[in-house]
C-alpha positions as CSV (number, residue, x, y, z in Angstrom):
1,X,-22.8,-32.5,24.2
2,X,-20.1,-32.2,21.6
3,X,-20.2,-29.4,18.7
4,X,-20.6,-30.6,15.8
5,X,-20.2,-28.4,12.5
6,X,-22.5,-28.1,9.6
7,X,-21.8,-29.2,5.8
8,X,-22.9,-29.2,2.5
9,X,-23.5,-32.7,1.5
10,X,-23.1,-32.4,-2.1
11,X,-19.6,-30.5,-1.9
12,X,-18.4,-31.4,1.5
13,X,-17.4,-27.9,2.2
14,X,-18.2,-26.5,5.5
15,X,-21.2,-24.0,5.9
16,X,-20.0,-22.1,9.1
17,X,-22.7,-23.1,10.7
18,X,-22.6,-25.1,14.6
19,X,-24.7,-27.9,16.3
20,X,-24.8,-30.0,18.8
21,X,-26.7,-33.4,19.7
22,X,-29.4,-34.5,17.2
23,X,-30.7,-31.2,16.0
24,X,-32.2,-31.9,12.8
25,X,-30.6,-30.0,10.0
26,X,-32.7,-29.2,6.7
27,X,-32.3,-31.2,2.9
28,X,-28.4,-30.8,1.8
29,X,-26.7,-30.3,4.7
30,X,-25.2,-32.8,7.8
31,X,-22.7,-32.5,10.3
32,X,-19.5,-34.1,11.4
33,X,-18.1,-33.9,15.4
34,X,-15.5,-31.3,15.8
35,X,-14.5,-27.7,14.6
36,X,-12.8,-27.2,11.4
37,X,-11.1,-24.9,9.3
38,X,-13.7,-24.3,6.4
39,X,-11.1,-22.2,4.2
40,X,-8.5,-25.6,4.3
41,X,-10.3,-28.2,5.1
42,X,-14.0,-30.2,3.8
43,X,-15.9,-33.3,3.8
44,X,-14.9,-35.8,1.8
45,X,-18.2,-37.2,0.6
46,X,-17.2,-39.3,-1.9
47,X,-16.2,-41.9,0.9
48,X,-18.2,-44.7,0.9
49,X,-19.2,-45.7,4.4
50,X,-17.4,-49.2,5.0
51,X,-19.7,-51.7,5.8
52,X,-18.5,-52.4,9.5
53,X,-19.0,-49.1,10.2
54,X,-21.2,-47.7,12.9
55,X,-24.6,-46.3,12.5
56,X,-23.4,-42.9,13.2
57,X,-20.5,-42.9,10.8
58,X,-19.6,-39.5,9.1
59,X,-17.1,-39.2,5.9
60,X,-13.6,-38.3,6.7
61,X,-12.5,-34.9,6.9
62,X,-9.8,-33.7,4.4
63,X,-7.3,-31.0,3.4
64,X,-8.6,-28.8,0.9
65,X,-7.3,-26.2,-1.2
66,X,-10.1,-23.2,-2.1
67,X,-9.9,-21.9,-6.1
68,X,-7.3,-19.4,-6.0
69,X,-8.4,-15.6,-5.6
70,X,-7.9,-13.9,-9.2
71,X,-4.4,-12.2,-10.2
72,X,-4.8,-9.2,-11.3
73,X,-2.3,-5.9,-12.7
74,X,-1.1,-5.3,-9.1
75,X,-1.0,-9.6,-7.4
76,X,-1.0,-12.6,-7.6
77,X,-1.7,-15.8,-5.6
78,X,0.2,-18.6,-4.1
79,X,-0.9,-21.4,-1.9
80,X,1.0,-21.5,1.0
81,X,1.1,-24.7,2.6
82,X,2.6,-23.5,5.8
83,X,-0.4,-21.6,6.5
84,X,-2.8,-23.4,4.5
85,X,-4.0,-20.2,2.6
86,X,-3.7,-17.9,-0.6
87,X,-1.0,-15.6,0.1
88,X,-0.7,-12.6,-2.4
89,X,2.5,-11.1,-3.7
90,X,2.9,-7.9,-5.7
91,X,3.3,-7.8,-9.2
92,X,6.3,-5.8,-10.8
93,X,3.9,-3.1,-11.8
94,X,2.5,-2.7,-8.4
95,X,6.2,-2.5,-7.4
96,X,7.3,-0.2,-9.6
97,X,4.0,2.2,-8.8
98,X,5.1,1.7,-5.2
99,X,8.1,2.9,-5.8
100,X,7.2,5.8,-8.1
101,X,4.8,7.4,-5.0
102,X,8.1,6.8,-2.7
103,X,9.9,8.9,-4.9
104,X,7.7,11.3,-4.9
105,X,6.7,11.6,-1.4
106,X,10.9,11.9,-1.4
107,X,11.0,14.9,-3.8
108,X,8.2,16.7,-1.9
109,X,10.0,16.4,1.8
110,X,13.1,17.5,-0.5
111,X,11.4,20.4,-2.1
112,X,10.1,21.6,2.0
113,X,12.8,21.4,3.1
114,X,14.1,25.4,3.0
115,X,16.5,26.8,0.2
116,X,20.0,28.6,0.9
117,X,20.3,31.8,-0.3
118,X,24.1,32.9,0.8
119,X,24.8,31.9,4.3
120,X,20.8,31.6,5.2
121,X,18.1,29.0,4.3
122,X,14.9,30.4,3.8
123,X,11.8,27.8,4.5
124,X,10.3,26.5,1.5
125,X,7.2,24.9,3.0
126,X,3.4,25.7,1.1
127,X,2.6,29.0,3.4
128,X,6.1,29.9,2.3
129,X,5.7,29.1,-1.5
130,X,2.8,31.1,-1.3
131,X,4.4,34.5,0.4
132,X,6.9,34.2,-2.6
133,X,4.8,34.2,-5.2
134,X,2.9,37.2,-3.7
135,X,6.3,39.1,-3.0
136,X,7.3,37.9,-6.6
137,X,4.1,39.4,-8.0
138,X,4.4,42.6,-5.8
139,X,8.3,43.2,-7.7
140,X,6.7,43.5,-11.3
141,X,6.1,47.0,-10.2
142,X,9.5,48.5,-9.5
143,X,6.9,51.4,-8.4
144,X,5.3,49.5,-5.8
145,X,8.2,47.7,-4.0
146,X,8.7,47.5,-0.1
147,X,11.0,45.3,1.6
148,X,9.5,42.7,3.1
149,X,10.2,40.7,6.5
150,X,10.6,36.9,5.9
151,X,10.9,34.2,8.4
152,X,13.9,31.6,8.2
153,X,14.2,28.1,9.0
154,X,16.3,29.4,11.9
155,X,13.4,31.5,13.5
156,X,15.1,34.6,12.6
157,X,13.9,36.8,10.4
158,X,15.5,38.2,7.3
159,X,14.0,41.9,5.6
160,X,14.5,41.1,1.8
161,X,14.9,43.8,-0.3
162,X,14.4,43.9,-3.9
163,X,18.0,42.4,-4.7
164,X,17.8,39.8,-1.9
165,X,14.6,38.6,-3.7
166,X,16.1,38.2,-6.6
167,X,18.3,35.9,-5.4
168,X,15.7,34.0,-3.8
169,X,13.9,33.6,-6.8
170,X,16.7,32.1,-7.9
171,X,17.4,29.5,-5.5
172,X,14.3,28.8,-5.6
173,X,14.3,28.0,-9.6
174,X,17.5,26.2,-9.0
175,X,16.6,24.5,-6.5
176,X,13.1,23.5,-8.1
177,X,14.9,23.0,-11.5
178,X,17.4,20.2,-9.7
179,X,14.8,18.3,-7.8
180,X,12.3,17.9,-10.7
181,X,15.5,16.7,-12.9
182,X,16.3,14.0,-9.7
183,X,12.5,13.5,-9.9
184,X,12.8,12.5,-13.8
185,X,16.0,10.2,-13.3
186,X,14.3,8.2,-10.9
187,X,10.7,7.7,-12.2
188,X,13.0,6.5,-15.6
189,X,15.1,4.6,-13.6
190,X,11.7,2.8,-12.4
191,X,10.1,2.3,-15.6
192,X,13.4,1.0,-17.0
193,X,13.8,-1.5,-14.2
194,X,13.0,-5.0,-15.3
195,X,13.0,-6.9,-11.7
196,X,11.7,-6.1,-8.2
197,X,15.6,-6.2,-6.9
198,X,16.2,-3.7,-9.3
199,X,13.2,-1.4,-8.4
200,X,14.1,-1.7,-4.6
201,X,17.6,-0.6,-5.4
202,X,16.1,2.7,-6.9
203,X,16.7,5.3,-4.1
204,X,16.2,9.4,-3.8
């Protein structure tokens, strides 16, 4: 027996549903041989059944076009014909926010990856940050200072005395002092931009 699929009589639009043969189907629904596409495609059931037509004549299946999916602040809809569905495309603020968490994903791999301090570069990753800011603490007290063994990016290790430190502290102020201004530029850059050409151009 051949499938058969289900529709609503009053809209023509296909239910989903499957039968075959003469299965009865309940008040509002009927079904025409073949599969279908139910998100491009319905009954036309404003056909009037010609009047040489056979008993079991069905209304013609036609393209259809859903209602579009609403736009919103971050897309909006087209039909495309090609595929016969609602394709979304970003809207220039969805862009630009794209763009903005690129940049900063950019100035965070920047900011990990190590500072120099003279001919060495000392790592600069969150365990790292956080050994600073304890040996940083532990130099308010001129009293309590020992030199501490630090790690570089090399593998090698590096005993920082109270001068070294200093100069680590500032690189590091440099360092985060240039990357937030780069940081800055760019997220102006962005909100300046007034096409999505000009937001792609944007670039750490």
């Amino acid at each position: 027996m051949k499938l058969r699929s289900v529709y609503n009589t009053t809209t023509g639009l296909f239910t989903g549903g499957r039968c075959s043969g003469t299965l009865l189907l309940p008040d509002g629904v009927a079904s025409v041989e073949g599969e279908f596409d139910p998100l491009s495609q319905r009954v036309d059931v404003s056909s009037q059944k010609p009047a040489d037509a056979p008993d079991d004549w069905t209304p013609p299946v036609i393209d259809y076009q859903p209602p579009a999916p609403a736009n919103d602040a971050w897309q909006t809809w087209a039909w495309d014909a090609g595929i016969k569905r609602w394709v979304s495309s970003p809207t220039l603020a969805a862009i630009k926010r794209d763009r903005r968490q690129i940049m900063a994903a950019a100035w965070d791999e920047a900011r990990r990856a190590g500072v120099a301090v003279g001919t060495k570069v000392a790592p600069t990753d969150a365990d790292a940050w956080t050994r600073y800011l304890a040996i940083q603490a532990m130099a308010t007290d001129a009293s309590a200072w020992v030199d501490v063994p630090i790690q570089l990016l090399d593998g090698s290790f590096e005993l920082l005395t109270k001068p070294k430190a200093g100069a680590l502290w500032t690189a590091l102020k440099d360092m985060e002092r240039t990357l937030l201004a780069r940081l800055r530029a760019r997220v102006e850059s962005i909100a300046a931009a007034t096409t999505a050409a000009e937001v792609s151009a944007i670039v750490w």
